[in-house]
N, C-alpha and C positions, 0 to 999 in steps of 0.2 A: 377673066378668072381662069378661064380654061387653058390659054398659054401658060400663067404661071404656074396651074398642075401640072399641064406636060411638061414645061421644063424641070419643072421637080424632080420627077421623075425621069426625062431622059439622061438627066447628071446621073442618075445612078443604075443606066441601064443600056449604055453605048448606041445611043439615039434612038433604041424601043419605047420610049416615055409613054409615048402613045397609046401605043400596041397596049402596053400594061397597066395604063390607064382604064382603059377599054374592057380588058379583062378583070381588073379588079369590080369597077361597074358592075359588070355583067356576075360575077359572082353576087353582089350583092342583092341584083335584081333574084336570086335566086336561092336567098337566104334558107337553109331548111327550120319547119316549125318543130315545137317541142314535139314525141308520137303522143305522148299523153292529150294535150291539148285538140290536137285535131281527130283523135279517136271521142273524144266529147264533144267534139264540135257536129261529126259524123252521128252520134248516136243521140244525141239533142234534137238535131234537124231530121232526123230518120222518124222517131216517134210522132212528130206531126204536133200542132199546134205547140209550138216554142213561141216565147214573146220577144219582142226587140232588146227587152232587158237580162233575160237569159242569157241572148246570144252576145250581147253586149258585153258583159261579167269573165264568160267566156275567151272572147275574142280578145278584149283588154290583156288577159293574162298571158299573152304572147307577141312579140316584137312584127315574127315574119307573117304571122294571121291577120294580125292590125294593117303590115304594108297592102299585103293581098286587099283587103277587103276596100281601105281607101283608094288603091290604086285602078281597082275596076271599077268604082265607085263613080270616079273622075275621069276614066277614059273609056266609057261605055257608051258614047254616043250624046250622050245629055251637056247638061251645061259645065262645061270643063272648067276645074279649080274650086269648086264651089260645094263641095261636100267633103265639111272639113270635121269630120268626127265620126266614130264608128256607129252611134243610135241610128246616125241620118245614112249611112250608107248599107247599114242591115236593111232599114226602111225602103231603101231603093232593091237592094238584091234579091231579095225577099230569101227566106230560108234555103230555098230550092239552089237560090243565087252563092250563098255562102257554101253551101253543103259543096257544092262544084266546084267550086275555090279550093277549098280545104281540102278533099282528092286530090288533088292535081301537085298540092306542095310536097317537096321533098323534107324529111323528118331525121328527127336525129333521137337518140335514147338519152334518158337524163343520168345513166349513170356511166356512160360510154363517150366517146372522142367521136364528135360528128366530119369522119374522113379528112380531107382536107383544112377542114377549120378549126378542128379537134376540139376544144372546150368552151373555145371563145364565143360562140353564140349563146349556149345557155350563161356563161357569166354574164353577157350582154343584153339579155333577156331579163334575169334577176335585177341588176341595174336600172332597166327601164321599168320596169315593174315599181322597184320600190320609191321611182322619181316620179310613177304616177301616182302614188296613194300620199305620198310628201305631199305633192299638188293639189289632189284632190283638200286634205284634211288647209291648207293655206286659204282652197278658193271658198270652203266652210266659213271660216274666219275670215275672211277678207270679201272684198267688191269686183270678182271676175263677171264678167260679162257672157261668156259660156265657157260652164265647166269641161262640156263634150270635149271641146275644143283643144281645151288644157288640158285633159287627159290623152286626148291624141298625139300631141305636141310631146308632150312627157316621153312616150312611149315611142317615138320618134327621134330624139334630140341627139343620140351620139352615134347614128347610122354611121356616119362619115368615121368613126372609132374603125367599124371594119371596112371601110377600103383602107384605111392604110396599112390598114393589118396586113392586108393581101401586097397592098405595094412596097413595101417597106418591111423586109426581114426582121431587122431591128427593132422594129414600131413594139414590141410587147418591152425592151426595157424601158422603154417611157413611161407603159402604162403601169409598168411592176415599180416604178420610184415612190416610194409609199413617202419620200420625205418632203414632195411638192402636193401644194396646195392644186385645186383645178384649174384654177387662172394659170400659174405658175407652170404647170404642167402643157398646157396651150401653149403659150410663149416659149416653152420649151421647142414646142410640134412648129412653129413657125420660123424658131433660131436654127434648128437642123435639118428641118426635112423642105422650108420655105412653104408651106402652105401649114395648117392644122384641122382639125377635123369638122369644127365647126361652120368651116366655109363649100369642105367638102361636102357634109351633111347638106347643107343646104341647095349644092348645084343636084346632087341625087334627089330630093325633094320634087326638086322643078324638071327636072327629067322624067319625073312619073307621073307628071301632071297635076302633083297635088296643089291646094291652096296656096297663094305668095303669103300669104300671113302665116301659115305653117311652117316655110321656106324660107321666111325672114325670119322668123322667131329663133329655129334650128340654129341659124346663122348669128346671129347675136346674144344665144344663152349663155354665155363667159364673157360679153361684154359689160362694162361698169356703166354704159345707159343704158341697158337696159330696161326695155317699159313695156305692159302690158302681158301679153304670153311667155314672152322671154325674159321676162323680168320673174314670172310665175314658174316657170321650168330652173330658171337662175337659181331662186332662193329653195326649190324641192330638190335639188342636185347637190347643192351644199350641206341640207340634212342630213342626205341621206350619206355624203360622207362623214360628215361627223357623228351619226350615229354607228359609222363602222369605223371610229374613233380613227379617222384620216385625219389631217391638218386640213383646216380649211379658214379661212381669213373671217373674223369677227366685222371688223369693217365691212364687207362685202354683204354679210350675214344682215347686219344691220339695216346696210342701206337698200338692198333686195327688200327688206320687209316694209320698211318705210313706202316704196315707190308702191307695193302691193297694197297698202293701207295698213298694216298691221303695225300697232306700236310695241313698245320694248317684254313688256307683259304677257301680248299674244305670241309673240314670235320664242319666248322661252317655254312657254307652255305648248308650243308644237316640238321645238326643239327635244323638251324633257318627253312628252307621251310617246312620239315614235318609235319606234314601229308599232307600240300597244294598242294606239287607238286607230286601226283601221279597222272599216268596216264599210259593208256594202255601200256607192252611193245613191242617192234615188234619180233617175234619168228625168231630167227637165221635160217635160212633153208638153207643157205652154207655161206663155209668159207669166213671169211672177208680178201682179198687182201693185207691188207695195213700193213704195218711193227707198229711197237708200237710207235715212233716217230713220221710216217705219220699220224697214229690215234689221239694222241692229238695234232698236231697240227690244223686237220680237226676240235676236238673238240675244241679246240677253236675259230677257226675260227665261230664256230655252235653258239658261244654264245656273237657271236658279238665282239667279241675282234680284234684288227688290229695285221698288224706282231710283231711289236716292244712288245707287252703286250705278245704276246706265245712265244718271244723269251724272255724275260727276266723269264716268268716261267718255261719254258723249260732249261733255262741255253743256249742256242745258241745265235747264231748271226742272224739277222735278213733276208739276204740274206739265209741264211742256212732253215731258215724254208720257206720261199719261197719256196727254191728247194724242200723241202719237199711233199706243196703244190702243185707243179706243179705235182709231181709224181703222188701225190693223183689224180690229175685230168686224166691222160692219165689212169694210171690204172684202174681208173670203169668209161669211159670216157662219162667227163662230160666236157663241155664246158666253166663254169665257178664257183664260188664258191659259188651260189646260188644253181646249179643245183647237185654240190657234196655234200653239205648239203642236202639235200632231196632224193640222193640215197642213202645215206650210212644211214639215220636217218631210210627209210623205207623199209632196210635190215637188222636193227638192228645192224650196226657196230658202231654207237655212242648214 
């Protein structure tokens, strides 16, 4: 993979490929953060007793904060690749840990041309932002396995967008073709420039030592197999174009949510609330009790629905999801279905 970047790039750079290679990397390993963000980030951890979920909120809400945080995260001496989300690498840092981070990054002003990169970080920030709240509101409705995970992913997914920004003069008519779809757009980046971003992304991933599953995901979020994270960052990237009324493939839309668990129903009711139904989410801190069954039927029960409506979307009988429910209830014991609603919502199980 590394060959056919440098040759990429040395076709359009009289056998420097490398060299600028090199240098675009290295720019990005040096991404600056928003000054907003990291002045809260400073004065959060200054006051003393901050919790993992403040800093988390925080930290989520910036591209080059998130790289910082998992990048020391993972190559601080401990177990390398294996601290794949921002609660568990606050948890390792400890505040003291992030606060020193956040110093040290280079900052840009949100209403100013950050030097040499001039805009494109905070549009790229903004982007990654709203394919992490897409994410979040999909892994709500749907069967992810950890949401940390897919919100890190989210917030990561089109790093590889700015190297080629850096290597490739040209690279911003690509990204300004407002007539291509995101797939389309890709195949575009691989027809002209012979690599695309997505692959890039993910050699910059594994260069910073983060997780191969963050790395593979990066790497195959514009793919059509897509499964699992990258099936989850797939189908929150397409929202969030189509909520900025882009083109983007119905087909695609479709079978993204399919592969996430979400049928035709859930996946237009994300479509439609975007961007209105964001809101904080609550940070998993132990495992959820409840089998995958007991979980939507809780989730439905959450949204107001009677048995008869989560049995015929479940495919069961109505008695069946009852017993469902009752399990739910002894197991995080809760006395009735108001009160299972509000522990499982403020453990982050639904």
């Amino acid at each position: 993979m590394a060959t056919q970047m440098q040759s990429g790039g040395a076709g359009r750079s009289s056998g420097r490929g490398g060299h600028r290679l090199s240098a675009a990397f290295d720019a990005v390993n040096h991404l600056p953060a928003l000054s907003e963000t990291v002045a809260r980030v400073k004065q959060l951890t200054a006051k003393g007793g901050s919790t993992t979920g403040e800093l988390t909120d925080l930290i989520e809400s910036d591209t080059a904060v998130t790289v910082a945080v998992l990048r020391a995260a993972n190559n601080g001496g401990g177990p390398r690749g294996r601290v794949s989300s921002v609660p568990d690498a606050v948890d390792l840092l400890k505040p003291e840990g992030v606060q020193s981070l956040a110093s040290r990054l280079d900052t840009y002003d949100l209403f100013r041309s950050s030097g040499s990169w001039k805009l494109l970080p905070e549009r790229a920030r903004r982007h990654a932002v709203a394919t992490r709240y897409a994410a979040e509101r999909i892994a709500e409705l749907s069967h992810v396995a950890d949401r940390d995970e897919l919100a890190a992913t989210a917030l990561l997914h089109d790093l590889g967008r700015l190297v080629l920004s850096r290597l490739y003069p040209d690279y911003e008519e690509i990204l300004a073709d407002g007539r291509l779809t995101p797939e389309e757009r890709t195949q575009r980046e691989r027809r002209e420039l012979g690599i695309d971003h997505t692959l890039v992304g993910g050699v910059l991933a594994r260069r910073w030592g983060l997780p191969p599953r963050i790395a593979s995901a990066i790497e195959r979020h514009h793919s059509e197999g897509a499964t699992g994270l990258a099936a989850g960052v797939r189908l929150g990237d397409l929202i969030v174009h189509q909520s900025q009324g882009e083109p983007v493939s119905e087909t695609a839309l479709e079978a993204m949510a399919e592969v996430c668990g979400l049928g035709p129903n859930r996946l237009r009711q994300i479509v439609y609330e975007f961007p209105h139904a964001q809101r904080t989410r609550k940070i998993r801190r132990e495992p959820c009790p409840l089998s995958r069954r007991e979980s939507d039927a809780l989730r439905g029960l959450a949204e107001g629905k009677v048995y008869k409506q989560i049995a015929g979307e479940m495919g069961l009988s109505a008695s069946t999801v009852r017993t469902h429910l009752h399990n739910v209830y002894r197991k995080i014991g809760a006395a009735d279905r108001a009160q299972a609603v509000l522990v499982a919502r403020d453990r982050g199980w639904i």
